[in-house]
GUDREN-670643 format. One record per residue (C-alpha): residue number from 1; residue in three letters; x, y, z. Coordinates in nm, 4 decimals. Example, Ala and Ser with C-alpha at 12.3 -4.5 7.8 and 13.67 -1.06 7.14 Angstrom:
<sites>
     k     r         px         py         pz
     1   ALA     1.2300    -0.4500     0.7800
     2   SER     1.3670    -0.1060     0.7140
</sites>
This chain:
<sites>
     k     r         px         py         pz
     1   UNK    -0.4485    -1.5083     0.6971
     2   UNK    -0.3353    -1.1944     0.8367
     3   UNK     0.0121    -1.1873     0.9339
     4   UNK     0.2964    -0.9690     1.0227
     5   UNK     0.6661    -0.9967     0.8942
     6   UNK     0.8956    -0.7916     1.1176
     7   UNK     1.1614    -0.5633     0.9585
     8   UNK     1.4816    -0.6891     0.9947
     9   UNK     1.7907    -0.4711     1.0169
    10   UNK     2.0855    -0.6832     0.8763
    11   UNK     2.0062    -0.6124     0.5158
    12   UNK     2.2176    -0.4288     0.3026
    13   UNK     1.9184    -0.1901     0.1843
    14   UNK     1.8371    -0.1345     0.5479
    15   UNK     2.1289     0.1473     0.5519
    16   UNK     1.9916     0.2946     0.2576
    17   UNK     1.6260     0.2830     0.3508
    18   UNK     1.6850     0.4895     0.6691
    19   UNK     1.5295     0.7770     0.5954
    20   UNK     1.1780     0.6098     0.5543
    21   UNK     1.0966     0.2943     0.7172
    22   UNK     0.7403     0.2180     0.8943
    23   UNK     0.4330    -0.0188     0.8832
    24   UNK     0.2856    -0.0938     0.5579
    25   UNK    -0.0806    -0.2954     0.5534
    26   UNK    -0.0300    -0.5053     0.1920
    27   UNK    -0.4340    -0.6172     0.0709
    28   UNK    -0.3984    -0.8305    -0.2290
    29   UNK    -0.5611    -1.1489    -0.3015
    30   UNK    -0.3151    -1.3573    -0.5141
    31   UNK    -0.1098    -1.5097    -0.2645
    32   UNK     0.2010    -1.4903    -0.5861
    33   UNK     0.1774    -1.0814    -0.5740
    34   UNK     0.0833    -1.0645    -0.1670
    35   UNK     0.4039    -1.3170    -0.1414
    36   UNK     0.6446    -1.0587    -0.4045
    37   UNK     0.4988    -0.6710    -0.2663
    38   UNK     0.6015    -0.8112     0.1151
    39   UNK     0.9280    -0.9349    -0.0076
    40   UNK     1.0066    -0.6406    -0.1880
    41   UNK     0.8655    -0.3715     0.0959
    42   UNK     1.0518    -0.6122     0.3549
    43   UNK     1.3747    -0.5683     0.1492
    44   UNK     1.3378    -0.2094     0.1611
    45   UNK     1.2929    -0.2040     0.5255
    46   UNK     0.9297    -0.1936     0.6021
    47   UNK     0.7260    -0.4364     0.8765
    48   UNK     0.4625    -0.5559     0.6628
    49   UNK     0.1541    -0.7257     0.7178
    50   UNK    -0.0855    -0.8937     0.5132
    51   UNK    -0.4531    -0.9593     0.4442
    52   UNK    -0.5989    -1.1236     0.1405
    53   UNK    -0.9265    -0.9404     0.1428
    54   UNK    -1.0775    -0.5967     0.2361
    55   UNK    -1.2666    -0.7333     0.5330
    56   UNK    -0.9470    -0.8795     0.6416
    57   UNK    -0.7868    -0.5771     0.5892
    58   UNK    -0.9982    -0.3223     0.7528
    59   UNK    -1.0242    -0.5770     1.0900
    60   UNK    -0.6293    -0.5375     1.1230
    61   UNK    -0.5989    -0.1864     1.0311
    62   UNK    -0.8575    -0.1434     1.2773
    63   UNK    -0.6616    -0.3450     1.5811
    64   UNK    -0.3350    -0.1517     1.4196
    65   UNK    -0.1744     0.1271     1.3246
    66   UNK     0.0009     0.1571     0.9774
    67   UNK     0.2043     0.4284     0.7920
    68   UNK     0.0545     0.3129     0.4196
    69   UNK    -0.2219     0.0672     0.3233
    70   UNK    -0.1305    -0.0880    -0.0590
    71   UNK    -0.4439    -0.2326    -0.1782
    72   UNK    -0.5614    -0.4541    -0.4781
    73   UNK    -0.8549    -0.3326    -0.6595
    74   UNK    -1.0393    -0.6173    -0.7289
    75   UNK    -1.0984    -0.8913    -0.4466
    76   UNK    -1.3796    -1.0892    -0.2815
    77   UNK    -1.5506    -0.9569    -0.0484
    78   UNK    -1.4408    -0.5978    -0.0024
    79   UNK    -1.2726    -0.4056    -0.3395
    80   UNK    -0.9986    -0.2079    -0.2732
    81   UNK    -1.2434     0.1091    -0.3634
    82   UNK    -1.4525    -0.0008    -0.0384
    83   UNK    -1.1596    -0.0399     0.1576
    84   UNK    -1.0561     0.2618     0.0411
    85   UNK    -1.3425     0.4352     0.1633
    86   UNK    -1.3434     0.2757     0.5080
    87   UNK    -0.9771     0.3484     0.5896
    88   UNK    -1.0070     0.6846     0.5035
    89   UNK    -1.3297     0.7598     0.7208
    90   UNK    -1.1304     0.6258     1.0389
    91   UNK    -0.7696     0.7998     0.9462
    92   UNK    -0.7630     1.0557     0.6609
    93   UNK    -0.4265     1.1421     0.6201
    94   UNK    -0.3052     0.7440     0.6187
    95   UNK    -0.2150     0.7317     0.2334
    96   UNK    -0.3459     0.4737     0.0319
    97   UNK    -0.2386     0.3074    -0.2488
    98   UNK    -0.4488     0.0948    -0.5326
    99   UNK    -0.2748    -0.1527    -0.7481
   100   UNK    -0.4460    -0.2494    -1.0037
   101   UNK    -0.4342    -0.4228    -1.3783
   102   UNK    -0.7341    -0.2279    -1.4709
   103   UNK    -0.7650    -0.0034    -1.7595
   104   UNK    -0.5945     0.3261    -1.6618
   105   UNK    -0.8018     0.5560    -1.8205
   106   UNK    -1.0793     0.4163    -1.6432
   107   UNK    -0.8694     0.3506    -1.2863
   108   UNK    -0.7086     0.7441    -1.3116
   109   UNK    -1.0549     0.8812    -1.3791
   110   UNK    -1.2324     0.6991    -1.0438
   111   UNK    -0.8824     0.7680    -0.8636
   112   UNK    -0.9442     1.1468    -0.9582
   113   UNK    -1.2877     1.1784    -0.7716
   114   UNK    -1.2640     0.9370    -0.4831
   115   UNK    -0.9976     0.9577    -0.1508
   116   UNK    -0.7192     0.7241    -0.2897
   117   UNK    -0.3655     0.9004    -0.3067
   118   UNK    -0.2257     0.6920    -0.5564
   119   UNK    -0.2426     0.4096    -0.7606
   120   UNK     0.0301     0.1417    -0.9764
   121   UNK    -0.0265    -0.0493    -1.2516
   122   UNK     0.0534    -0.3945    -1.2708
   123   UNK     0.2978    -0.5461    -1.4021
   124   UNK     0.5118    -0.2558    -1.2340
   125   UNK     0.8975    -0.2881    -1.1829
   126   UNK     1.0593    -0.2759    -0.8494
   127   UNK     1.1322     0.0702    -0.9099
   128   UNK     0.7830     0.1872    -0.9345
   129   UNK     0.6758     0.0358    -0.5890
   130   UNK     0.9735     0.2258    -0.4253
   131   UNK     0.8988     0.5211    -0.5893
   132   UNK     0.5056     0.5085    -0.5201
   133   UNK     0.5657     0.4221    -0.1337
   134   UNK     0.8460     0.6038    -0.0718
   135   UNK     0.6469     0.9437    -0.2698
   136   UNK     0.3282     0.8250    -0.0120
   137   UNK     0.4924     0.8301     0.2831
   138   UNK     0.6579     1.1983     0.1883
   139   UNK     0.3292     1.2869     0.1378
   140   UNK     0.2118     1.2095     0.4782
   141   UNK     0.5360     1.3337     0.6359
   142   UNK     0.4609     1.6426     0.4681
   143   UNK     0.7843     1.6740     0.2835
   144   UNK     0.6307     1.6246    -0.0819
   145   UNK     0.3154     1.8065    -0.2319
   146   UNK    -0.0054     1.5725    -0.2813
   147   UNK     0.0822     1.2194    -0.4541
   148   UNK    -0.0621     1.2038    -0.8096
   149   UNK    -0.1727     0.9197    -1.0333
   150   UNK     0.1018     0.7402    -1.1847
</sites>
């Protein structure tokens, strides 16, 4: 089930999307959302690959090497708070990202104590999954502070 789409150049966002570009690992379960996040990350320039659990996900991030890992929460097998955990004992500074339809009060308050860099709610609007990976990958590149909890 893991897979690999491969950025293509001839789109008009590619030109716009210059600046950050790279390999984004997209964990998610529901093959609707898995099929939508890659889309839109694709559009904006990224190679994208997927997994539709966290053991899947943590045997390609293993073979691989990614820029971001955007994670679902809750899936069979491995939750994204698992996952979590094991990326970030094998690469610290790779940021990772938890989407989620959880409560927030409850999501922000695990988020706070635990190694995840950020998190977005679903539903969220195109505009908050640029924003989130775009202010993730900063973060790694060192050009923004620490990614907070939106």
């Amino acid at each position: 089930m893991g897979e690999t789409k491969k950025k293509t150049n001839n789109s008009a966002s590619s030109n716009a999307r210059q600046a950050i570009s790279g390999r984004i690992l997209v964990v998610e379960d529901n093959k609707n959302i898995q099929d939508v996040v890659s889309r839109i990350l694709d559009f904006m320039g990224f190679e994208v690959a997927l997994a539709g659990n966290g053991v899947e996900a943590l045997a390609l991030f293993l073979k691989n090497s990614f820029d971001l890992v955007l994670t679902d929460l809750e899936m069979p097998l491995m939750d994204g708070w698992r996952l979590t955990h094991c990326i970030k004992e094998r690469s610290p500074n790779t940021p990772v990202v938890l989407m989620t339809a959880g409560d927030r009060e409850t999501v922000r308050k695990e988020v706070g104590r635990g190694p995840v860099d950020s998190v977005i709610f679903k539903p969220f609007r195109l505009e908050d999954l640029q924003r989130t990976v775009e202010g993730a990958l900063a973060s790694r590149q060192g050009e923004q502070g620490s990614v907070g909890v939106g």
